[in-house]
N, CA and C atoms as a LAMMPS dump frame, in Angstrom:
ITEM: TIMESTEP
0
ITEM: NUMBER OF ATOMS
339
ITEM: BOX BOUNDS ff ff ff
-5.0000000000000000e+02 5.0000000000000000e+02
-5.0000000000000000e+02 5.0000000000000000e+02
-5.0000000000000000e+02 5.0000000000000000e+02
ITEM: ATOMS id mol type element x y z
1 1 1 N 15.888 -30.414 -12.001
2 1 2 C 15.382 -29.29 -12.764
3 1 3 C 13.866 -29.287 -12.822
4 2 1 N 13.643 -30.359 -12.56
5 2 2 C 11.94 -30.69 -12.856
6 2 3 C 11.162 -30.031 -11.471
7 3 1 N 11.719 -29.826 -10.466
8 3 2 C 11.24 -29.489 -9.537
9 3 3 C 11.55 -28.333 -9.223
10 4 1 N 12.067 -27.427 -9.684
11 4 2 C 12.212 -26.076 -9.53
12 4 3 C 11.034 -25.146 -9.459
13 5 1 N 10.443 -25.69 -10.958
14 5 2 C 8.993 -24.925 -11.452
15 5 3 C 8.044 -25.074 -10.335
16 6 1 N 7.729 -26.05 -9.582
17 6 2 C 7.186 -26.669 -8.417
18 6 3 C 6.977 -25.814 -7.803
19 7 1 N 8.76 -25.973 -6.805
20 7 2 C 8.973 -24.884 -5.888
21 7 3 C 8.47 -23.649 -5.278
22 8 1 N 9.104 -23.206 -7.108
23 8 2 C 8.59 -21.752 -7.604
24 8 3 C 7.126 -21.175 -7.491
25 9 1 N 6.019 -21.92 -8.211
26 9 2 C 4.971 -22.241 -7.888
27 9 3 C 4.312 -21.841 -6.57
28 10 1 N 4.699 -22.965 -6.021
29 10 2 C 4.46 -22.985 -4.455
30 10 3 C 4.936 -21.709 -3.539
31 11 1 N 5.576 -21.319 -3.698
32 11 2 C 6.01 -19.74 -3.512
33 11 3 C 5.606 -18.979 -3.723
34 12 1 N 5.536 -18.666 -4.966
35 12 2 C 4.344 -17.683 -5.145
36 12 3 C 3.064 -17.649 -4.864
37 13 1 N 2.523 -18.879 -4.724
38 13 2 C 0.691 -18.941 -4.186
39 13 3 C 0.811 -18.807 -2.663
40 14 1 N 1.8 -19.089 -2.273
41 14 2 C 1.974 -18.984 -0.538
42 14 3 C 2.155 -17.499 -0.356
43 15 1 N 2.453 -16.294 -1.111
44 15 2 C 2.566 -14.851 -1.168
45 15 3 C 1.638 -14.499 -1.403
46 16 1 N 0.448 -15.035 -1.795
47 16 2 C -0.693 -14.944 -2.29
48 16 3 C -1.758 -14.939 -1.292
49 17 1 N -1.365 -15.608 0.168
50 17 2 C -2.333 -15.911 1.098
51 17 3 C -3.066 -14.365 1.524
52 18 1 N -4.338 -14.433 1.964
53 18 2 C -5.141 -13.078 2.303
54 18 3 C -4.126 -13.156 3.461
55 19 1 N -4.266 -11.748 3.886
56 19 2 C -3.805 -11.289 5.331
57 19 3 C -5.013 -10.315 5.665
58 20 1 N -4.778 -9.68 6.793
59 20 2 C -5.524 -8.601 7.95
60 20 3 C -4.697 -8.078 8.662
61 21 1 N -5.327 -7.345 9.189
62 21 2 C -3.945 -6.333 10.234
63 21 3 C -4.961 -6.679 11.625
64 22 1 N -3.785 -7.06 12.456
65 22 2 C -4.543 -7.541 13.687
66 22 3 C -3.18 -7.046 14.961
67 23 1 N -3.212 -7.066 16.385
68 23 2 C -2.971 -6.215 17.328
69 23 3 C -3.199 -7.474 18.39
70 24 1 N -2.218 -7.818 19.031
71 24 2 C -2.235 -8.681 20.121
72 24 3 C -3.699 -9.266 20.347
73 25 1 N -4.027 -10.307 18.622
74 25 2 C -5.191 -11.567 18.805
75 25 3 C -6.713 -10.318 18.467
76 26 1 N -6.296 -9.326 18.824
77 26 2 C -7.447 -8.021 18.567
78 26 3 C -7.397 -7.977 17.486
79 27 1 N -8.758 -8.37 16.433
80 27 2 C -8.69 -8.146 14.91
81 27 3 C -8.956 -6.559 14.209
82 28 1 N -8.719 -6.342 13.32
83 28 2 C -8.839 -4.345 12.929
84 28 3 C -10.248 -4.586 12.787
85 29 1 N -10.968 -5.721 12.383
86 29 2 C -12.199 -5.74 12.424
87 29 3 C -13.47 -5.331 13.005
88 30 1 N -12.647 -4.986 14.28
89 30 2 C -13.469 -5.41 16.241
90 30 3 C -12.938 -3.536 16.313
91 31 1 N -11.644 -3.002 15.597
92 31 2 C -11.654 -2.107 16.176
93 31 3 C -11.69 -0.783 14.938
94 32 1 N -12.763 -0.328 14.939
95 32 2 C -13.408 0.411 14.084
96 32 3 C -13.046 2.058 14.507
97 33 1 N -12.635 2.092 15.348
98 33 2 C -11.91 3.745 15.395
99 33 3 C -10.872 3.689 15.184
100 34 1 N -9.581 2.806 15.342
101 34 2 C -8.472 2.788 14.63
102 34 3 C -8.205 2.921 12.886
103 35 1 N -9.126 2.117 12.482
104 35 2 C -9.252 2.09 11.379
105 35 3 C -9.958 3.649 10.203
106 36 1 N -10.606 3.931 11.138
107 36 2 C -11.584 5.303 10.872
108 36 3 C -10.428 6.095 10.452
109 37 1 N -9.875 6.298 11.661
110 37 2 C -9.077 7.304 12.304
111 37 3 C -7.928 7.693 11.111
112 38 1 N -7.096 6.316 10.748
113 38 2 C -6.214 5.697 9.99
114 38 3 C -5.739 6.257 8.314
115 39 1 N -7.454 5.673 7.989
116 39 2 C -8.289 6.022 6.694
117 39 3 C -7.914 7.692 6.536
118 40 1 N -8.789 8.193 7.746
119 40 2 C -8.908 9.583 7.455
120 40 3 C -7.402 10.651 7.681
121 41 1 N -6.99 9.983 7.84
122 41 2 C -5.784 10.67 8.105
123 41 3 C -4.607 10.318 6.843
124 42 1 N -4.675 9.037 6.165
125 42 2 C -4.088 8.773 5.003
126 42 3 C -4.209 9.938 4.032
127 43 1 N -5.904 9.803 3.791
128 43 2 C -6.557 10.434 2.845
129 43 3 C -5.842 12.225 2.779
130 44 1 N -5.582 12.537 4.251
131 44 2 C -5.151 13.755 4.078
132 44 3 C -3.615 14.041 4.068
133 45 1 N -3.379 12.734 4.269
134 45 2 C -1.976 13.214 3.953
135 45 3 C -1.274 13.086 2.513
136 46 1 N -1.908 12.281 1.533
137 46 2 C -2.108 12.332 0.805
138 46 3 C -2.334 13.303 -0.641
139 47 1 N -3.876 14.091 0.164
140 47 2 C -3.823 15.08 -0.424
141 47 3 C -2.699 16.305 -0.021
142 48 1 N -2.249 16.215 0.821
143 48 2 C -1.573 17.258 1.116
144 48 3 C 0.068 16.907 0.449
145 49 1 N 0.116 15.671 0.07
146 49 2 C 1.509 15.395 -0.783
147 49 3 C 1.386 16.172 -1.575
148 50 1 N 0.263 15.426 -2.5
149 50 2 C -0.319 15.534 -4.194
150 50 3 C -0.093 17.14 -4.483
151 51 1 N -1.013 17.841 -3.89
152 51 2 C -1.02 19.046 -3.87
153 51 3 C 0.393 20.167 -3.948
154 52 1 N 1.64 19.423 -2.764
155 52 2 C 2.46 20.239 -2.64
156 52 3 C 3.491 19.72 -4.294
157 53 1 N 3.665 20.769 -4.791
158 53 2 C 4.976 20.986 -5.633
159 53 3 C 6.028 21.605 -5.395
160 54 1 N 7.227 20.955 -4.944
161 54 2 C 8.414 21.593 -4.703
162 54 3 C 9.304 21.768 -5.885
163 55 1 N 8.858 21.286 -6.904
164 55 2 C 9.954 21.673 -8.191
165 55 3 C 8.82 22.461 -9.513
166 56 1 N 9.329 23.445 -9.739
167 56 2 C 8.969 24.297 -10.694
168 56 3 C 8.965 22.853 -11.841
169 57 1 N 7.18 23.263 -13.112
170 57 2 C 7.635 22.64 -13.907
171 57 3 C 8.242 22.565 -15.443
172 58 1 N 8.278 24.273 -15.323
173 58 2 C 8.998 24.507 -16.721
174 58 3 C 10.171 24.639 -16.435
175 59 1 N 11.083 24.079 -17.21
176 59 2 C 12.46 24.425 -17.274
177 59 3 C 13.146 25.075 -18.365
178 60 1 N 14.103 26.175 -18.108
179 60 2 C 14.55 27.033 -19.67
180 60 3 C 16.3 26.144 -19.517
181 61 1 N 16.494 26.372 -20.712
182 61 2 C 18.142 25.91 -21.045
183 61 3 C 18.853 26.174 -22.414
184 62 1 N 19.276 25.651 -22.613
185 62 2 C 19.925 26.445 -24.047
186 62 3 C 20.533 24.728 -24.594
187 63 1 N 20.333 24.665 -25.831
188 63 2 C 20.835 23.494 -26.993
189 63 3 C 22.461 23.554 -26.511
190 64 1 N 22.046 22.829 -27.936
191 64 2 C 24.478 22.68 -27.907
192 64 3 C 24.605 23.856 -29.061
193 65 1 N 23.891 24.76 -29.291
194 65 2 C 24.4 25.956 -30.385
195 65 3 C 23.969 26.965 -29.63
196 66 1 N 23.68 27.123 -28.484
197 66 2 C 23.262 28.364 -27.166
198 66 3 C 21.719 28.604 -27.395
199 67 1 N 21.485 28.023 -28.467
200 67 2 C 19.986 28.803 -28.303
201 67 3 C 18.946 28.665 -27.175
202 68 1 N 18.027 29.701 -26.309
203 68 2 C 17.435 28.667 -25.504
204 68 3 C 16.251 28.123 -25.552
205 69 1 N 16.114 27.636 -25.07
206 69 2 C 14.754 26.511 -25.274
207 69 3 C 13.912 26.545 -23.58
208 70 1 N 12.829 26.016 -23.771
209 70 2 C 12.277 25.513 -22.275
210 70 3 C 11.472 24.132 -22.617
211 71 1 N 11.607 23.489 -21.605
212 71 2 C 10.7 22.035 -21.764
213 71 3 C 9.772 22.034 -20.374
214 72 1 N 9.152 21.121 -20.567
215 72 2 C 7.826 20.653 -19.448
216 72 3 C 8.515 19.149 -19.278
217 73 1 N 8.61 19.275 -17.815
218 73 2 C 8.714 17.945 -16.869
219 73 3 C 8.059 17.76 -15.532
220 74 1 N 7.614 16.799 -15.891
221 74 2 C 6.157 16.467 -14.938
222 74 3 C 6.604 15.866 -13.513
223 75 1 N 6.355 16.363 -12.216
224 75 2 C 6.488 15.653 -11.342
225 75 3 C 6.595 14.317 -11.292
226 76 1 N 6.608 13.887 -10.298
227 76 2 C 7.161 12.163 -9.933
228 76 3 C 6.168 11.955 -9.461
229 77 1 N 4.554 12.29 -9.447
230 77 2 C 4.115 11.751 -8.587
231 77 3 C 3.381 10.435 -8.59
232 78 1 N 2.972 9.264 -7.302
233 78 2 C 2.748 8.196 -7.934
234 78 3 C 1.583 8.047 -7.578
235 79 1 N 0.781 6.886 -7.844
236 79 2 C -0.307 6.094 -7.666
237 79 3 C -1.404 6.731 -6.616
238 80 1 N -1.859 7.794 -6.532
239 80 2 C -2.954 8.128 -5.364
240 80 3 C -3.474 6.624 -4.528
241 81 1 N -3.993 5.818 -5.001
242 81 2 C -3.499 4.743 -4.221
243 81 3 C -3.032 4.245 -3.697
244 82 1 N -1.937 3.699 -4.688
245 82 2 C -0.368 3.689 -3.94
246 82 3 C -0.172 4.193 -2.123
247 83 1 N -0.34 5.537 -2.992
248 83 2 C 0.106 6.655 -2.087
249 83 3 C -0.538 6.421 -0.457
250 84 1 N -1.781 6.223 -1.007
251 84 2 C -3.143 6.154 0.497
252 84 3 C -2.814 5.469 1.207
253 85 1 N -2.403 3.961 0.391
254 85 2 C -2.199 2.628 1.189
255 85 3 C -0.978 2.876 1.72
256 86 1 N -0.001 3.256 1.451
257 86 2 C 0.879 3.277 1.997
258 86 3 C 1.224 4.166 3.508
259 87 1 N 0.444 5.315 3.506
260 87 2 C -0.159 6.107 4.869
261 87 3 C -0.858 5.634 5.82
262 88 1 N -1.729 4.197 5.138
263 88 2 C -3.03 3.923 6.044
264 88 3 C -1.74 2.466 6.622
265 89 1 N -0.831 1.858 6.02
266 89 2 C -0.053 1.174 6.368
267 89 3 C 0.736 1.293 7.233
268 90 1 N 1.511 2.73 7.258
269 90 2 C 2.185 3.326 8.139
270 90 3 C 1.737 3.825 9.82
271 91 1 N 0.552 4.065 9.606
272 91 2 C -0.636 4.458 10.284
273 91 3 C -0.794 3.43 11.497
274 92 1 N -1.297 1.9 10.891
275 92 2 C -1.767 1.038 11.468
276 92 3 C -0.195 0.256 12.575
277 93 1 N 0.578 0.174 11.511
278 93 2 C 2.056 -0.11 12.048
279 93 3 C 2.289 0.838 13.221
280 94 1 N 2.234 2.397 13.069
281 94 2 C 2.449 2.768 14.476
282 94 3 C 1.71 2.698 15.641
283 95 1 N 0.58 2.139 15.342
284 95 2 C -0.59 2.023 16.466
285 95 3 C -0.528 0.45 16.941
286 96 1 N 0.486 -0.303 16.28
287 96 2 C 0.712 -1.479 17.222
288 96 3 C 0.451 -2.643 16.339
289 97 1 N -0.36 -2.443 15.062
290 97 2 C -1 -3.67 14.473
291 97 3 C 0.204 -4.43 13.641
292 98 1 N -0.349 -5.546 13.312
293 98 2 C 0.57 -6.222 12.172
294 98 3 C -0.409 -6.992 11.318
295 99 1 N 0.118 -7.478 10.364
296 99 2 C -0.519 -7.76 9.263
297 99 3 C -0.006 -9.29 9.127
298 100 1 N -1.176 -10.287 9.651
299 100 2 C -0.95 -11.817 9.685
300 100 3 C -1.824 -12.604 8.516
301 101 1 N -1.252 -13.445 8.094
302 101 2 C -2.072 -14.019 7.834
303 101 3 C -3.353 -14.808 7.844
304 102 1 N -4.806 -14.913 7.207
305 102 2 C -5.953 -15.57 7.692
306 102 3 C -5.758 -16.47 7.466
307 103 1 N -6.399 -17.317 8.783
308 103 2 C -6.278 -19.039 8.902
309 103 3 C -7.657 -19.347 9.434
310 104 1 N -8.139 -20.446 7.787
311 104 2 C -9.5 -20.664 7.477
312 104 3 C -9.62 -21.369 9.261
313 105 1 N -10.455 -21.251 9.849
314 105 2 C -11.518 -21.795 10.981
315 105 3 C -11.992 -22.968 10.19
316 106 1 N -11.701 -23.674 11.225
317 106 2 C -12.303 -25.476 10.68
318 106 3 C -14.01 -25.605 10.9
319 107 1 N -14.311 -26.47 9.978
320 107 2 C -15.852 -26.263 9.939
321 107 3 C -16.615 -26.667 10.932
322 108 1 N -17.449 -26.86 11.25
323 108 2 C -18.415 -27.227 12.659
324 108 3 C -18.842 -28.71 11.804
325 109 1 N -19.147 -29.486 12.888
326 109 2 C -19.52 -30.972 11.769
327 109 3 C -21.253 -30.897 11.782
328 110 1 N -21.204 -31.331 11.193
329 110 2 C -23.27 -31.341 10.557
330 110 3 C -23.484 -32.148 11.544
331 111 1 N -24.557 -31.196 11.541
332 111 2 C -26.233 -32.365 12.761
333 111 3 C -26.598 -33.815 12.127
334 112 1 N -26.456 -34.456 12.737
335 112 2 C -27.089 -35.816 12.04
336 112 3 C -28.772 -35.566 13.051
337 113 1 N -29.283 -36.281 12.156
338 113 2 C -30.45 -36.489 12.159
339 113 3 C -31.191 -37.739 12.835
């Protein structure tokens, strides 16, 4: 039982590691029009979610004694963020990239003197 918490632990900080989106050893870093491209195209698809409303948001109805009533219900919409990253994710995925983890580069050893 004592080692569960451990485990657990260790699991979660290992989910924790940075990643990058990188393309056969090609880092997104090196390639700056994919990424442009990506961005700008999230951004508009995005807005072009946000913007569209397919459900009316007043609604009329009637109680349990017939009378009627109307209420306000607010779209579903989520996180503009959310939203971006998830386009610019989709984006990069169809253009070939994947998203690896960074692995620190070992240090160069000091000049002795």
């Amino acid at each position: 039982m004592r080692v569960l918490p451990l485990v657990l632990a260790t699991l979660l900080l290992g989910a924790c590691a940075p990643m990058r989106w990188e393309r056969n050893g090609y880092a997104l870093e090196n390639s700056d029009k994919d990424w442009n491209d990506c961005r700008r195209q999230s951004v508009a698809d995005a807005n072009r979610w946000l913007f569209y409303d397919p459900f009316p948001r007043t609604y009329f109805g009637r109680d349990a004694y017939g009378r009627p009533f109307s209420y306000y219900r607010a779209p579903p919409f989520p996180n503009r963020f959310m939203l971006e990253q998830d386009y610019l994710d989709n984006c990069l995925r169809g253009r070939g990239y994947q998203r690896v983890p960074v692995v620190a580069e070992p240090a160069a050893p000091a000049a002795t003197k």
